[in-house]
C-alpha positions in Angstrom: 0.0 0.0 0.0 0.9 3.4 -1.3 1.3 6.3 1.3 1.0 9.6 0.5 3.4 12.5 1.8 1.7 14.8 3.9 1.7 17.9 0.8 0.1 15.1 -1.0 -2.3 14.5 1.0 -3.5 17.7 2.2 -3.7 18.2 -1.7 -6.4 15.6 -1.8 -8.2 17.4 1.1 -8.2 20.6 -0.5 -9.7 19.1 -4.3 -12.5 17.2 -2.3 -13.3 20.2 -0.3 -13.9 22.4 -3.3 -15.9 19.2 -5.0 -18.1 19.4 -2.2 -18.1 23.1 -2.3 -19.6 23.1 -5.8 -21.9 19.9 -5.1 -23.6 22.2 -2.8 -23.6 25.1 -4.9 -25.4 22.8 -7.3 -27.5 21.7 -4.4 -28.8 25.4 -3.9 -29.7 26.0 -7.3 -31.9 22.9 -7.7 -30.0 20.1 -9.7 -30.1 16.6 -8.5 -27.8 14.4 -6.6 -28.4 12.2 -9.3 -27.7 14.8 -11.8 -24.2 15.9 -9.9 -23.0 12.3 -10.1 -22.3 12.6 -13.5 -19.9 14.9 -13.1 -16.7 14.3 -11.1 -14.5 17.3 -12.3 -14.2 20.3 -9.8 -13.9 22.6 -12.8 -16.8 21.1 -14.8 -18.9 21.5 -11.4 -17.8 25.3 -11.5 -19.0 26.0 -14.7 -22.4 24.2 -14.7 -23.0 26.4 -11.4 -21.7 29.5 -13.3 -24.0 29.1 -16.2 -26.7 28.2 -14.1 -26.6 31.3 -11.8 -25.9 33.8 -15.7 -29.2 32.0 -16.6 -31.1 33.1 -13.6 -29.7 36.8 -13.5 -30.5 37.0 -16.9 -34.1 35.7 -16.2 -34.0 38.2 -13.3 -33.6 41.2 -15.3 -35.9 40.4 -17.8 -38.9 39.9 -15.8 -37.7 43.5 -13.7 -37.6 45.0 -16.9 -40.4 47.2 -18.9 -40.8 43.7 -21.3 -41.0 41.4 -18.5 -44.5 40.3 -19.8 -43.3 39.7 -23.2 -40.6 37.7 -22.3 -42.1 35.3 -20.1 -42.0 32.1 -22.1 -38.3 32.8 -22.7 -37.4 33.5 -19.3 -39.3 30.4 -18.0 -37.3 28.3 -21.0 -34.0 29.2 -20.0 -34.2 27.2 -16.0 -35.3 24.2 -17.7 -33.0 21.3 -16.3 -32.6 17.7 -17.6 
């Protein structure tokens, strides 16, 4: 059995902790465990959080703004998950 130095090792500690930092990022904007088990890259977790939040601000400030009405359907298109 392998043992890892302790740089190593707090390395590992420090890639799981920002896994799980973006899991629950996920978590709070609505996707699925079962979802977030598909991915397994800390950087791909990032960016599906990113473009989920852009998607909502941009919903956001089309439905505060003097089309709101008229873009309702588009805003409502744009959350759909899965």
């Amino acid at each position: 059995m392998t043992t890892l130095s302790k740089k190593e090792e707090e390395q590992r500690r420090q890639r799981q902790a920002k896994k799980g930092y973006w899991q629950n990022e996920l978590h709070s904007l609505g996707i699925t465990s079962k979802q977030k088990k598909e991915i397994n890259d800390e950087e791909e977790l990032e960016n599906l959080a990113d473009f989920i939040k852009q998607a909502m601000f941009q919903d956001y400030k089309i439905a505060y703004s003097e089309k709101g009405n008229a873009h309702k359907e588009e805003a409502l298109s744009t959350v759909t998950i899965g």
